[in-house]
mmCIF file as Biopython writes it, N, C-alpha, C and O atoms, coordinates in Angstrom:
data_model
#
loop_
_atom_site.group_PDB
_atom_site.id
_atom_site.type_symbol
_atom_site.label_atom_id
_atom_site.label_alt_id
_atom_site.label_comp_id
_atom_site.label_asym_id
_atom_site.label_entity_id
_atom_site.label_seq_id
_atom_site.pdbx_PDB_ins_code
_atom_site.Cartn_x
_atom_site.Cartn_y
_atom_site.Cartn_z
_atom_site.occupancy
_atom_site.B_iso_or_equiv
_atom_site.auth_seq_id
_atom_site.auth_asym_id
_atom_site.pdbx_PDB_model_num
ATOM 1   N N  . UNK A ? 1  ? -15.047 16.638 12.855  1.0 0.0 1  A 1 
ATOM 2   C CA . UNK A ? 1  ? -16.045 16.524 11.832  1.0 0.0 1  A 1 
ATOM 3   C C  . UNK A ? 1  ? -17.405 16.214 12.437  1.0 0.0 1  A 1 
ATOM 4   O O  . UNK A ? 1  ? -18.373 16.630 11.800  1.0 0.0 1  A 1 
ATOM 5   N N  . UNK A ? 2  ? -17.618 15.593 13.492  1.0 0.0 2  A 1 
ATOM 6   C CA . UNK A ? 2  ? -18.547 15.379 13.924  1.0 0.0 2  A 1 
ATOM 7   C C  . UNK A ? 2  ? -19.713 16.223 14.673  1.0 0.0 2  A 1 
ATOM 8   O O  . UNK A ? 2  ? -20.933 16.117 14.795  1.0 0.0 2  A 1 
ATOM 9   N N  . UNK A ? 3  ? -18.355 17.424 15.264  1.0 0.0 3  A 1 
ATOM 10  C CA . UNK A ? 3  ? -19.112 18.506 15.559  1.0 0.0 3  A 1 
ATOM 11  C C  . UNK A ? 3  ? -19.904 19.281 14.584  1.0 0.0 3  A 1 
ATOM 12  O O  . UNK A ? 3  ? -20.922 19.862 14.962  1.0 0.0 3  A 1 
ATOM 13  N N  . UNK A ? 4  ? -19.396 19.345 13.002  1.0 0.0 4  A 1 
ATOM 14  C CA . UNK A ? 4  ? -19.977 19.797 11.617  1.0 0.0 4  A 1 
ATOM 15  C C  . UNK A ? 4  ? -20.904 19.273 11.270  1.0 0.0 4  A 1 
ATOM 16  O O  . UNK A ? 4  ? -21.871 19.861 10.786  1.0 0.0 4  A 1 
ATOM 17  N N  . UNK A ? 5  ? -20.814 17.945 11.453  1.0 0.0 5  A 1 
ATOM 18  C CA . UNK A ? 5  ? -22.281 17.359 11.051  1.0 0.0 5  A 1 
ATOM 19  C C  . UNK A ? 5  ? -23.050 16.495 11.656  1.0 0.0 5  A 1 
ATOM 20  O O  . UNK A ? 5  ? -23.858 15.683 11.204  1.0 0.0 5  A 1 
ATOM 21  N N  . UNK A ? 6  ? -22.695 16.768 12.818  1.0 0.0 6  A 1 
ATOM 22  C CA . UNK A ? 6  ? -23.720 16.515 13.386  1.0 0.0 6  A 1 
ATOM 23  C C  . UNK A ? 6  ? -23.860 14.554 13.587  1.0 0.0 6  A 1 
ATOM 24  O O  . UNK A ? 6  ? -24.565 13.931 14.380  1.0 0.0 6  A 1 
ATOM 25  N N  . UNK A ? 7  ? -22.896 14.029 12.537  1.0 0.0 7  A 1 
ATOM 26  C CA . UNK A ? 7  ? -22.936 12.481 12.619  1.0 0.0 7  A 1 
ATOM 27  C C  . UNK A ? 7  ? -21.898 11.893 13.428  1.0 0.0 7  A 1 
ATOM 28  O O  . UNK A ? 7  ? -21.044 12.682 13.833  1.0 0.0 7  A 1 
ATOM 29  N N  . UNK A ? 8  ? -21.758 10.445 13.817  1.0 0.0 8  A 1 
ATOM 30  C CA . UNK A ? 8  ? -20.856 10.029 14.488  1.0 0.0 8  A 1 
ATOM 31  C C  . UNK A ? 8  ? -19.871 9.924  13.073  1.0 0.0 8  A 1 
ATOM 32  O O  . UNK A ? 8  ? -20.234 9.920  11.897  1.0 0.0 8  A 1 
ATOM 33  N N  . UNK A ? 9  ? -18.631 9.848  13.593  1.0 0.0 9  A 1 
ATOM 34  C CA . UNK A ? 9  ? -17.155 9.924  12.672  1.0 0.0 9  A 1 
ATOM 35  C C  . UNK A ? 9  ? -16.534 8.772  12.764  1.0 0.0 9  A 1 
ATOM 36  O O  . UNK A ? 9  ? -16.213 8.599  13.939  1.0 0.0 9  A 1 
ATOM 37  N N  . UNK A ? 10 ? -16.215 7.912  12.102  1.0 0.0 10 A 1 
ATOM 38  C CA . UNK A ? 10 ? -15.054 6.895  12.492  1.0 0.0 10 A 1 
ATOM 39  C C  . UNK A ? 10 ? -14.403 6.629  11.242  1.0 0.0 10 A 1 
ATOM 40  O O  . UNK A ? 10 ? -14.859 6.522  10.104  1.0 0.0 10 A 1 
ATOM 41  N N  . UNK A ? 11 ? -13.243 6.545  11.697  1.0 0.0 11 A 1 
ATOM 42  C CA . UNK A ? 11 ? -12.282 6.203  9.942   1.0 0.0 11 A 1 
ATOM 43  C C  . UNK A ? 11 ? -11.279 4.724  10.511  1.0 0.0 11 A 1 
ATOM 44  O O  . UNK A ? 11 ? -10.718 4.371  11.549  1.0 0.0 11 A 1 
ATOM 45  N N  . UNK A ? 12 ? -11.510 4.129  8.956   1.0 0.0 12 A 1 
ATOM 46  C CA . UNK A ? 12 ? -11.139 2.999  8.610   1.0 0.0 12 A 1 
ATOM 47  C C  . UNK A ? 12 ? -10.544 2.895  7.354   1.0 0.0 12 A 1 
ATOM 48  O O  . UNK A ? 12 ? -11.183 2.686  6.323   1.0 0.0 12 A 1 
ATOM 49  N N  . UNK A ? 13 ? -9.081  3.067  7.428   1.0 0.0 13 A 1 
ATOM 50  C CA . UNK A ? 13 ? -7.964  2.759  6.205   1.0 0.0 13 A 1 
ATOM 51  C C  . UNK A ? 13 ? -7.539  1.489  5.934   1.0 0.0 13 A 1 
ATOM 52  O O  . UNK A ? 13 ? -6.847  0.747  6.630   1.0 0.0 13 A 1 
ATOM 53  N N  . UNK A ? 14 ? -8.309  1.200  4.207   1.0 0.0 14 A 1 
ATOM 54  C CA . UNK A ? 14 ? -7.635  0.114  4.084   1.0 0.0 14 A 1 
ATOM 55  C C  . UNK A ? 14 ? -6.808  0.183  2.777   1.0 0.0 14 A 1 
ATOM 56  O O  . UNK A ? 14 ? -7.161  0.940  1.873   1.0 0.0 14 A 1 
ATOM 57  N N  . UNK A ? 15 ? -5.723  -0.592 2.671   1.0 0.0 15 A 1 
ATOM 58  C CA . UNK A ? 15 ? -4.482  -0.379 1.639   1.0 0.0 15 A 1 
ATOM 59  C C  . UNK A ? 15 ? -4.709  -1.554 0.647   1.0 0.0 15 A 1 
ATOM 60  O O  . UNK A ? 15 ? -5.043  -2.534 1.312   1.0 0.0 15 A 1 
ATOM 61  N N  . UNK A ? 16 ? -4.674  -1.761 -0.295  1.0 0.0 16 A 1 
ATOM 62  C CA . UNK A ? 16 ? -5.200  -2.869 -1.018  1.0 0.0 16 A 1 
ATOM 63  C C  . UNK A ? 16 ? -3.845  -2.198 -2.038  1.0 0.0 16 A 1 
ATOM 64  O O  . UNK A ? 16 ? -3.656  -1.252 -2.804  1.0 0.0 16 A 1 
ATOM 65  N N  . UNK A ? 17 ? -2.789  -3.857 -1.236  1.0 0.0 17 A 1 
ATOM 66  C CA . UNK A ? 17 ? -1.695  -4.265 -1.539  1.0 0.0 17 A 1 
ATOM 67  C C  . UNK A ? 17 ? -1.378  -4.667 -3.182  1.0 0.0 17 A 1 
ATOM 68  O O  . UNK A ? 17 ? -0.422  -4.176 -3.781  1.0 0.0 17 A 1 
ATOM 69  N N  . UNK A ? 18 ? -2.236  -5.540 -3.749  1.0 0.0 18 A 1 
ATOM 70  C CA . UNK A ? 18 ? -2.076  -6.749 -4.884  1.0 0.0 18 A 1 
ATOM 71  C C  . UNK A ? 18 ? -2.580  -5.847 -6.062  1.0 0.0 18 A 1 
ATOM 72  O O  . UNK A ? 18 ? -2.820  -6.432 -7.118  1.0 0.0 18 A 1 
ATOM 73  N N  . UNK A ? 19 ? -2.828  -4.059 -5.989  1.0 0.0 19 A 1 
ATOM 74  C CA . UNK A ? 19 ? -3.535  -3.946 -7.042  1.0 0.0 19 A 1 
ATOM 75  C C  . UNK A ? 19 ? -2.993  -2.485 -7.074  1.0 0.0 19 A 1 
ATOM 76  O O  . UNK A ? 19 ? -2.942  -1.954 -5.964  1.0 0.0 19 A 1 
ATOM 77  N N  . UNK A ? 20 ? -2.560  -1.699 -8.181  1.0 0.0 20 A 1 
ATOM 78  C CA . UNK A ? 20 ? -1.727  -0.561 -8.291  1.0 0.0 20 A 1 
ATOM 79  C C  . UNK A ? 20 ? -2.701  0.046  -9.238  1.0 0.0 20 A 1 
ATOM 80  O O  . UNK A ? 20 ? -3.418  -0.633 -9.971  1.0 0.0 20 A 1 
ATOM 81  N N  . UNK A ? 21 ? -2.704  1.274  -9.203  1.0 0.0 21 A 1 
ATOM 82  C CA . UNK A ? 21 ? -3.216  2.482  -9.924  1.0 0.0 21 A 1 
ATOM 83  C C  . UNK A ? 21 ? -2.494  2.525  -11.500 1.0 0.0 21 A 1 
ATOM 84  O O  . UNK A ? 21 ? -1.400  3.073  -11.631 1.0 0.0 21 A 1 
ATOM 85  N N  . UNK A ? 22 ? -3.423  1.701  -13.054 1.0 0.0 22 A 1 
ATOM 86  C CA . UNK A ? 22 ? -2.865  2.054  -13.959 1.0 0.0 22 A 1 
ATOM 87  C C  . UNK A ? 22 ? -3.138  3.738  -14.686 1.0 0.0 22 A 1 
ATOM 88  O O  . UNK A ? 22 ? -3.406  4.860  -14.255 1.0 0.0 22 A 1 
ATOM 89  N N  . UNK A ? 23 ? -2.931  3.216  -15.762 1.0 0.0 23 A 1 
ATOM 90  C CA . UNK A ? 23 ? -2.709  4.496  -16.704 1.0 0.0 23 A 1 
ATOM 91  C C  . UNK A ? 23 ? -4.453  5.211  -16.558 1.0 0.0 23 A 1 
ATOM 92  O O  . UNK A ? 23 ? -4.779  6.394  -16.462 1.0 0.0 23 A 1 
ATOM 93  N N  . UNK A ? 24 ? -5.357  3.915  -16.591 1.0 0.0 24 A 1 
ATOM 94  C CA . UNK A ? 24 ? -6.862  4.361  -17.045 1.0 0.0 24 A 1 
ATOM 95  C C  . UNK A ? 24 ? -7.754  5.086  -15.663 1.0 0.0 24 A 1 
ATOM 96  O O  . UNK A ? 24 ? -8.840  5.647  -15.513 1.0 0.0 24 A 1 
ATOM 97  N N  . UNK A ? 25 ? -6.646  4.718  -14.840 1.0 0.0 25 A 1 
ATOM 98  C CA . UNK A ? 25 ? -7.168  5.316  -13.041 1.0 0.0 25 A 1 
ATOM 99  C C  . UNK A ? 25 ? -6.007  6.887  -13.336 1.0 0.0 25 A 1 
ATOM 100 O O  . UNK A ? 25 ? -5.712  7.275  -12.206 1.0 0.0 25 A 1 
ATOM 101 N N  . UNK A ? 26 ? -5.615  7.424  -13.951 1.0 0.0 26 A 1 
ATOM 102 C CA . UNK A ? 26 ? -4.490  8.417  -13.825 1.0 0.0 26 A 1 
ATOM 103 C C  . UNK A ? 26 ? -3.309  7.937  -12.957 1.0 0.0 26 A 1 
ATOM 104 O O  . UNK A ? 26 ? -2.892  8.834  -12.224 1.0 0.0 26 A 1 
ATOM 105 N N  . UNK A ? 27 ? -2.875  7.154  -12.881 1.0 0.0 27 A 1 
ATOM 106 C CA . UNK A ? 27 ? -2.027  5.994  -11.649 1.0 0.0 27 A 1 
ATOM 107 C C  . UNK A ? 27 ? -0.452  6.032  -12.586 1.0 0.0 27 A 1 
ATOM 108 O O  . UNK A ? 27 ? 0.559   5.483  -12.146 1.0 0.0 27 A 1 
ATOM 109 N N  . UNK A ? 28 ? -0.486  6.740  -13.856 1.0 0.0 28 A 1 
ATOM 110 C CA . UNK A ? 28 ? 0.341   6.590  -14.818 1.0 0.0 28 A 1 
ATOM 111 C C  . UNK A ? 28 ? 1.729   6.675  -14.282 1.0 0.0 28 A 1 
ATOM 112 O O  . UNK A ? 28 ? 2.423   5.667  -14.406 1.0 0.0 28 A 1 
ATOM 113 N N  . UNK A ? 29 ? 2.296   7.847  -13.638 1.0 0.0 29 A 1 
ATOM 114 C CA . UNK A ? 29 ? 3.248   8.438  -12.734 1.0 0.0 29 A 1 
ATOM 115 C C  . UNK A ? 29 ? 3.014   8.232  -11.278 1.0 0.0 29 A 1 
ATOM 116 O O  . UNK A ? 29 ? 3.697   8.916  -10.516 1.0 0.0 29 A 1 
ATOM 117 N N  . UNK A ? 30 ? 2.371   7.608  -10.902 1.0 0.0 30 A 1 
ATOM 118 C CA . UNK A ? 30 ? 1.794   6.994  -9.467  1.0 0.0 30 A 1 
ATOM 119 C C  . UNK A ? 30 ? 1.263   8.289  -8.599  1.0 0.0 30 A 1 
ATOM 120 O O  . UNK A ? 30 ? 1.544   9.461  -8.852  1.0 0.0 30 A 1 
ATOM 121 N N  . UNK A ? 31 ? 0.333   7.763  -7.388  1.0 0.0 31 A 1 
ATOM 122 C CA . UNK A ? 31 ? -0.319  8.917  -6.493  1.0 0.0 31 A 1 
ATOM 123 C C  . UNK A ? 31 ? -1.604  7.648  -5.858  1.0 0.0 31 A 1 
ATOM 124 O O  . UNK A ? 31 ? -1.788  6.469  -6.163  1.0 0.0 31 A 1 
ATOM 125 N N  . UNK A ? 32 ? -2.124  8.336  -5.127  1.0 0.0 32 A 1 
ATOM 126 C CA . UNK A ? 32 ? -2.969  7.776  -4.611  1.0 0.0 32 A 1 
ATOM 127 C C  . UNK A ? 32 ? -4.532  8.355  -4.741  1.0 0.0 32 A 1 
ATOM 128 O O  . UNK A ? 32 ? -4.800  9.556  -4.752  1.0 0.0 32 A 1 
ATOM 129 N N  . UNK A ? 33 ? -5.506  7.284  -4.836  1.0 0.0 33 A 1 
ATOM 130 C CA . UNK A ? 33 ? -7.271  7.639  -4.559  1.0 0.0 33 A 1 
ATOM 131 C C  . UNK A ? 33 ? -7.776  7.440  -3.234  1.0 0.0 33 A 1 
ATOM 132 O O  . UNK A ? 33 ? -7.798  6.381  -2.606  1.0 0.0 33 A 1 
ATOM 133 N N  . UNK A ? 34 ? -8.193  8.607  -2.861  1.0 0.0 34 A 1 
ATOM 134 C CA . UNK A ? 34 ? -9.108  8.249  -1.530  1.0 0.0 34 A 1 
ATOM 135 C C  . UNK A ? 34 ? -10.158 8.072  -1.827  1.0 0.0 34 A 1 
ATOM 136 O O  . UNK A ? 34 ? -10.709 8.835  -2.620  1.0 0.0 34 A 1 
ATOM 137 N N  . UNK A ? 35 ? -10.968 6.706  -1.141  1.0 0.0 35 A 1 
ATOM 138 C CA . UNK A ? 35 ? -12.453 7.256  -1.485  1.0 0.0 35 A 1 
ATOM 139 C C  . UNK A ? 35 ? -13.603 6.951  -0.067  1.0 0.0 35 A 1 
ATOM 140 O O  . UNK A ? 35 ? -13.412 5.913  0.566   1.0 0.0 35 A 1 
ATOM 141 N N  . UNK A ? 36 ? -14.432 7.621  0.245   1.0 0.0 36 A 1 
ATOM 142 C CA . UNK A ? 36 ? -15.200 7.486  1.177   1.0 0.0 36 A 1 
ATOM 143 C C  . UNK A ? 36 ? -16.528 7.630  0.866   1.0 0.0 36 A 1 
ATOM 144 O O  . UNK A ? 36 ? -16.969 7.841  -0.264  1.0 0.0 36 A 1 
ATOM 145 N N  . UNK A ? 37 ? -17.439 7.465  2.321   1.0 0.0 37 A 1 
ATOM 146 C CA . UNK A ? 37 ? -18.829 7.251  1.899   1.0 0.0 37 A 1 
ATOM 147 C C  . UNK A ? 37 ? -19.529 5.948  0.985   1.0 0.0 37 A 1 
ATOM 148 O O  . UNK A ? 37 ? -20.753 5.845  0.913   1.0 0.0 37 A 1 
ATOM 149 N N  . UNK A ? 38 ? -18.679 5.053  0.356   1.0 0.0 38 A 1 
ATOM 150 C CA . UNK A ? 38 ? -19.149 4.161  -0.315  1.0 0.0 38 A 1 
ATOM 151 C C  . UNK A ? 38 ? -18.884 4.570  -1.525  1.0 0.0 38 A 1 
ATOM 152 O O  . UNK A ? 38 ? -19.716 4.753  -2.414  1.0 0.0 38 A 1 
ATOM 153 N N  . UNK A ? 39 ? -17.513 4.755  -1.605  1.0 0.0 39 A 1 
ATOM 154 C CA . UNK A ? 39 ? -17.187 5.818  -2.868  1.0 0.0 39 A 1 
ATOM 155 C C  . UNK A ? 39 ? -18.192 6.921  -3.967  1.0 0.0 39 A 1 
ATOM 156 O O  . UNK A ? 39 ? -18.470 6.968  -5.165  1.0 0.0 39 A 1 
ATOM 157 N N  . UNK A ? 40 ? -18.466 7.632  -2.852  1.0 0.0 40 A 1 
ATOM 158 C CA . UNK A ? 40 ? -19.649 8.617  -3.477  1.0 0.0 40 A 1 
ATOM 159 C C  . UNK A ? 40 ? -18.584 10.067 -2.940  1.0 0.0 40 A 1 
ATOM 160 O O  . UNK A ? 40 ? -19.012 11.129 -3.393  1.0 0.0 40 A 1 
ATOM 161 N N  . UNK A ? 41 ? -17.474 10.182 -2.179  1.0 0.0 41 A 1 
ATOM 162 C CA . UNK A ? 41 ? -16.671 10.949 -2.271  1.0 0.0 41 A 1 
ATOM 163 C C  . UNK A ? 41 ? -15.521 10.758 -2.739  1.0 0.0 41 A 1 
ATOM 164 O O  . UNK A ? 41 ? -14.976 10.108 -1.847  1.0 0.0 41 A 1 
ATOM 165 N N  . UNK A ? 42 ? -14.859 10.881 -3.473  1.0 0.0 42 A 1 
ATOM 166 C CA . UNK A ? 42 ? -13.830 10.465 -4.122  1.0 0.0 42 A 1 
ATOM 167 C C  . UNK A ? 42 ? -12.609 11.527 -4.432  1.0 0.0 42 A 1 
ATOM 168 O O  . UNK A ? 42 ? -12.746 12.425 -5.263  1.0 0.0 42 A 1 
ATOM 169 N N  . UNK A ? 43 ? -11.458 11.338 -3.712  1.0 0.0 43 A 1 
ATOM 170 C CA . UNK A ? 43 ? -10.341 12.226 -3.797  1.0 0.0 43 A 1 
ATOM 171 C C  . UNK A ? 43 ? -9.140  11.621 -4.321  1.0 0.0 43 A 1 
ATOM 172 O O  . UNK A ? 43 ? -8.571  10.851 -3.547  1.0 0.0 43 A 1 
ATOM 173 N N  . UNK A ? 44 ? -8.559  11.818 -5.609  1.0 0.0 44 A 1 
ATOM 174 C CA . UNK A ? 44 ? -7.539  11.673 -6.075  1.0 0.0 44 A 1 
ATOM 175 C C  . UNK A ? 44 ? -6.401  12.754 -5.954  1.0 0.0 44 A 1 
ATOM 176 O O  . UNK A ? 44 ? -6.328  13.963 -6.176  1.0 0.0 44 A 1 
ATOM 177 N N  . UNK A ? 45 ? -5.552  11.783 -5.504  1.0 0.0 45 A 1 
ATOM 178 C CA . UNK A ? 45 ? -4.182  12.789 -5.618  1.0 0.0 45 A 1 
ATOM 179 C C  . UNK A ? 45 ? -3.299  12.133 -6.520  1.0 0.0 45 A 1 
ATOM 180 O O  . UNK A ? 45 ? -2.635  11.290 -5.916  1.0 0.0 45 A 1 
ATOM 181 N N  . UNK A ? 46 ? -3.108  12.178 -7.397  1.0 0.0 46 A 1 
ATOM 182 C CA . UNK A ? 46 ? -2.356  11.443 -8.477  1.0 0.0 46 A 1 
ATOM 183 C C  . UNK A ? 46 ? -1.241  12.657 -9.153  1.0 0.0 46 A 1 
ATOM 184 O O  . UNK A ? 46 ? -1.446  13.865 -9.275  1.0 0.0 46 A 1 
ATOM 185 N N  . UNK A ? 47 ? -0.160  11.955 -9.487  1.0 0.0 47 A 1 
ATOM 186 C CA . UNK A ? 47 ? 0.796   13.362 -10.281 1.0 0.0 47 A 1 
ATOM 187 C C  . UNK A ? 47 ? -0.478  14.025 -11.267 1.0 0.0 47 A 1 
ATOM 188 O O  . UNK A ? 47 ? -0.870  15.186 -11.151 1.0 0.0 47 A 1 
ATOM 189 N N  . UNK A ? 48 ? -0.991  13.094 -12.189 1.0 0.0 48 A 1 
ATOM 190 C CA . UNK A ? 48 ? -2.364  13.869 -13.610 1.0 0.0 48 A 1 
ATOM 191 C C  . UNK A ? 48 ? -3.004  14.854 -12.761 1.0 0.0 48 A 1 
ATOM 192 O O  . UNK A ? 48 ? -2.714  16.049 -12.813 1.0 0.0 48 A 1 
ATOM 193 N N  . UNK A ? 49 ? -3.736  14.440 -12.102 1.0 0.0 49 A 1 
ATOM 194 C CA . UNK A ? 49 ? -4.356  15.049 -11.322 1.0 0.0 49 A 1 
ATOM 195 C C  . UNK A ? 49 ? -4.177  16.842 -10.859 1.0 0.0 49 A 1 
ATOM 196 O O  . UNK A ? 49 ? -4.820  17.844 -11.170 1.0 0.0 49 A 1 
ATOM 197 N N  . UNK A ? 50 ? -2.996  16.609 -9.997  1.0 0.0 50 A 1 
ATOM 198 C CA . UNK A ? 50 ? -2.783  17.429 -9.059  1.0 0.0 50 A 1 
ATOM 199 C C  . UNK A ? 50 ? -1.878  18.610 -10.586 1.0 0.0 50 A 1 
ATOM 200 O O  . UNK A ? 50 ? -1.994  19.804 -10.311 1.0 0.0 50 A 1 
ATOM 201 N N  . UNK A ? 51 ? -1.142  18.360 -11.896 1.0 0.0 51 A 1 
ATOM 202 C CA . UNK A ? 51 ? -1.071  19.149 -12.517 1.0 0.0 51 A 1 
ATOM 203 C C  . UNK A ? 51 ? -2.198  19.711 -13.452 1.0 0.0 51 A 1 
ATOM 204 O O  . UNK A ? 51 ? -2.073  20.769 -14.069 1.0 0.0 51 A 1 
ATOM 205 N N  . UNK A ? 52 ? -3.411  18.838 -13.507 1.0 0.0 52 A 1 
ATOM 206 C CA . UNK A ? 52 ? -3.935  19.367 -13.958 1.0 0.0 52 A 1 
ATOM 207 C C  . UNK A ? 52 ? -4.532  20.759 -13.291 1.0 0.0 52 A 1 
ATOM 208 O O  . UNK A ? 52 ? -4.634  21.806 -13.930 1.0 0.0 52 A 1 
ATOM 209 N N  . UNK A ? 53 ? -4.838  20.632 -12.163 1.0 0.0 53 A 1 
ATOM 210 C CA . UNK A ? 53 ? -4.750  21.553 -11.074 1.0 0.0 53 A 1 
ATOM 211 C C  . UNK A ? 53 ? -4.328  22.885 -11.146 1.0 0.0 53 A 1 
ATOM 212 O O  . UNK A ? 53 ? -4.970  23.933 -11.073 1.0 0.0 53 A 1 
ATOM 213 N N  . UNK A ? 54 ? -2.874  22.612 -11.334 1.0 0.0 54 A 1 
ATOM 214 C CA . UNK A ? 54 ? -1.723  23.768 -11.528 1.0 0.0 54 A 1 
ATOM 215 C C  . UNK A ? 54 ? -2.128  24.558 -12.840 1.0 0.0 54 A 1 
ATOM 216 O O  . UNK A ? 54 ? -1.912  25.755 -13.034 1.0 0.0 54 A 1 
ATOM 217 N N  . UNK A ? 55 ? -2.833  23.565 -13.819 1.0 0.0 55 A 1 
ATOM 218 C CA . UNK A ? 55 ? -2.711  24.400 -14.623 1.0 0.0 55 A 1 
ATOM 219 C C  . UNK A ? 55 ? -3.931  25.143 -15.109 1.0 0.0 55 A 1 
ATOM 220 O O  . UNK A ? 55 ? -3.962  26.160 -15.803 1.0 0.0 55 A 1 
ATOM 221 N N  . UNK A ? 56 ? -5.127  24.300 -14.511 1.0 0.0 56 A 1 
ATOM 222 C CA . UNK A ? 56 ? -6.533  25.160 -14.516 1.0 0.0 56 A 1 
ATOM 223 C C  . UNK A ? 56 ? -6.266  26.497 -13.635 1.0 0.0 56 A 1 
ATOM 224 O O  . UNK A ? 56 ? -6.876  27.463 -14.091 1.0 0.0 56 A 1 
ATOM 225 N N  . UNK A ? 57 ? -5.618  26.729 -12.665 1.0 0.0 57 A 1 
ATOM 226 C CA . UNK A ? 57 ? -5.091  28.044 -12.018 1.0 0.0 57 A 1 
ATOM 227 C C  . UNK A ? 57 ? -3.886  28.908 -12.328 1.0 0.0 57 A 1 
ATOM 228 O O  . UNK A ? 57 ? -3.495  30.015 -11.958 1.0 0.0 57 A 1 
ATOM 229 N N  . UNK A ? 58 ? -3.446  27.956 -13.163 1.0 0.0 58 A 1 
ATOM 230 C CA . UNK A ? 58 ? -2.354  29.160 -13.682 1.0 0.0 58 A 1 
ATOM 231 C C  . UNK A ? 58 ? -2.711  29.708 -15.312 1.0 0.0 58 A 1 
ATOM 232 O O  . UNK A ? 58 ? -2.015  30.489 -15.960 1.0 0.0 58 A 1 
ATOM 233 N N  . UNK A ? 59 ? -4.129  28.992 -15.800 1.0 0.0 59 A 1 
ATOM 234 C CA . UNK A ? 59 ? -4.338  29.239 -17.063 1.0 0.0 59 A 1 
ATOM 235 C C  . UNK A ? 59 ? -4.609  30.856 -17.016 1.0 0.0 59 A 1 
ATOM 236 O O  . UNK A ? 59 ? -4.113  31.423 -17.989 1.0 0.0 59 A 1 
ATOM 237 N N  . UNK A ? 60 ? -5.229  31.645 -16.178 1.0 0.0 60 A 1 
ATOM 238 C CA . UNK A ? 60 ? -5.156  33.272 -16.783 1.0 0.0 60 A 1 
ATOM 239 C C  . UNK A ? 60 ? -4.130  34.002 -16.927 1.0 0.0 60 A 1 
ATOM 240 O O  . UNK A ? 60 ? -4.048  34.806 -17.855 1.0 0.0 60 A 1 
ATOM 241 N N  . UNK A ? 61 ? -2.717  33.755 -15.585 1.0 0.0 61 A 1 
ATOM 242 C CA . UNK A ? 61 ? -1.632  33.702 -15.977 1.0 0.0 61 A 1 
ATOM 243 C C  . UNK A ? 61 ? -1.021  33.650 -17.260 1.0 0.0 61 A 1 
ATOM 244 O O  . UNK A ? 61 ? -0.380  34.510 -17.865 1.0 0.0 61 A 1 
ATOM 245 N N  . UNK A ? 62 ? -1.372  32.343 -17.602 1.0 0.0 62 A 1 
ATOM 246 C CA . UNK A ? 62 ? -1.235  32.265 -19.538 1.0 0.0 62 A 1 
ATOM 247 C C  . UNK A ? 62 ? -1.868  33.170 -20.596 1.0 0.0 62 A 1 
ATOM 248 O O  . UNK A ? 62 ? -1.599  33.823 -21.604 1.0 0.0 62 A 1 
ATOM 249 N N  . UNK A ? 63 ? -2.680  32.890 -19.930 1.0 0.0 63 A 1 
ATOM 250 C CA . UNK A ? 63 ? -4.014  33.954 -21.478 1.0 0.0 63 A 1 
ATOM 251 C C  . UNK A ? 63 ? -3.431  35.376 -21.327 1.0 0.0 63 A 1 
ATOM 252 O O  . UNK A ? 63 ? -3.439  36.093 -22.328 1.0 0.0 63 A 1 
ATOM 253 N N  . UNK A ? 64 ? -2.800  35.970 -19.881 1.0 0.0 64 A 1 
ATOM 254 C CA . UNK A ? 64 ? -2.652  37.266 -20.443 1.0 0.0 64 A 1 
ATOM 255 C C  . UNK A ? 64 ? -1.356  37.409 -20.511 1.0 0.0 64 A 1 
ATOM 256 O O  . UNK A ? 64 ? -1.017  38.561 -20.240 1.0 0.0 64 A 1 
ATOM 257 N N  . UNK A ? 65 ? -0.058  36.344 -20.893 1.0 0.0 65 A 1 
ATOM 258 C CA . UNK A ? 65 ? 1.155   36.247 -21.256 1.0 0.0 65 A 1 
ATOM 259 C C  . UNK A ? 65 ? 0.586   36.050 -22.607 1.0 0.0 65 A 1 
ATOM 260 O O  . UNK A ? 65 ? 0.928   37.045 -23.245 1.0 0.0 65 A 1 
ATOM 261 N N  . UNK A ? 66 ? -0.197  35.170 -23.458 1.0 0.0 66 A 1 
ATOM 262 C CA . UNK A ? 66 ? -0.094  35.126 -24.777 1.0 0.0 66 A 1 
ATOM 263 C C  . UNK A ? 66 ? -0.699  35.979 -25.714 1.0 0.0 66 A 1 
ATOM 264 O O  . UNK A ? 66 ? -0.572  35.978 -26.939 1.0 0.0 66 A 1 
ATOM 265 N N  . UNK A ? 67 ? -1.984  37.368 -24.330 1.0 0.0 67 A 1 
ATOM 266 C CA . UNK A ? 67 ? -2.628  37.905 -25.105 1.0 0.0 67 A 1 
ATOM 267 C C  . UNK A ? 67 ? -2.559  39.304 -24.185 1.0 0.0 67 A 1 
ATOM 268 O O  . UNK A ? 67 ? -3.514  39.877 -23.661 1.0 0.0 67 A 1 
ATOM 269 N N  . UNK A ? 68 ? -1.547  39.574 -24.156 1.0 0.0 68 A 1 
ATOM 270 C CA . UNK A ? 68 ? -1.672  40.892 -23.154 1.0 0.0 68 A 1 
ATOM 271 C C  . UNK A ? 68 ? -2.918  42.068 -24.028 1.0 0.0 68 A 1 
ATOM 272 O O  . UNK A ? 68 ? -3.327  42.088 -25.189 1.0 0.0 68 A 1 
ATOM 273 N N  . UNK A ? 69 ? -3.258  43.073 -22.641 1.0 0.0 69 A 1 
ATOM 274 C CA . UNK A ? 69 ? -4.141  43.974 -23.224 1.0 0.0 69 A 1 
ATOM 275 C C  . UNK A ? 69 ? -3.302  45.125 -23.422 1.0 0.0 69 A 1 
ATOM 276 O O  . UNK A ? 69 ? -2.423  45.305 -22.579 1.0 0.0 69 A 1 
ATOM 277 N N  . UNK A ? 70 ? -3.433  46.174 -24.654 1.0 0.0 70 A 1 
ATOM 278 C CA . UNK A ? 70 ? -2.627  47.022 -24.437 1.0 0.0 70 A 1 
ATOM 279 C C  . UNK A ? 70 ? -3.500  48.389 -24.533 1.0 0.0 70 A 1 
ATOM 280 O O  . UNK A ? 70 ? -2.959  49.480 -24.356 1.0 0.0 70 A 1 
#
């Protein structure tokens, strides 16, 4: 990454034990948030999440199962 931008890179993971992902974080079915930069990048992988995903890309799939052209 550093070669990309040109900045120095260093990563620092921290796990914050005492505090779990509820319903209002999408944490409902559990998954995890990354966040970096001072949380100004923010990556969720949560079950909500990652189907909502599935289904913003499988929605044309749908539209032309419920509305074929003939």
């Amino acid at each position: 990454m550093e070669s990309e931008t040109g900045e120095p890179f260093e990563t620092k993971l921290s796990v914050i034990q005492d505090k779990f992902l509820g319903p209002e974080e999408g944490g409902a079915c559990g998954g995890v948030i990354l966040y970096a930069k001072n949380r100004r990048i923010v990556c969720p992988n949560t079950l909500e999440d990652r189907l909502a995903l599935t289904f913003e890309q499988e929605l044309p799939k749908i539209r032309s199962l419920l509305f074929p052209r003939e």
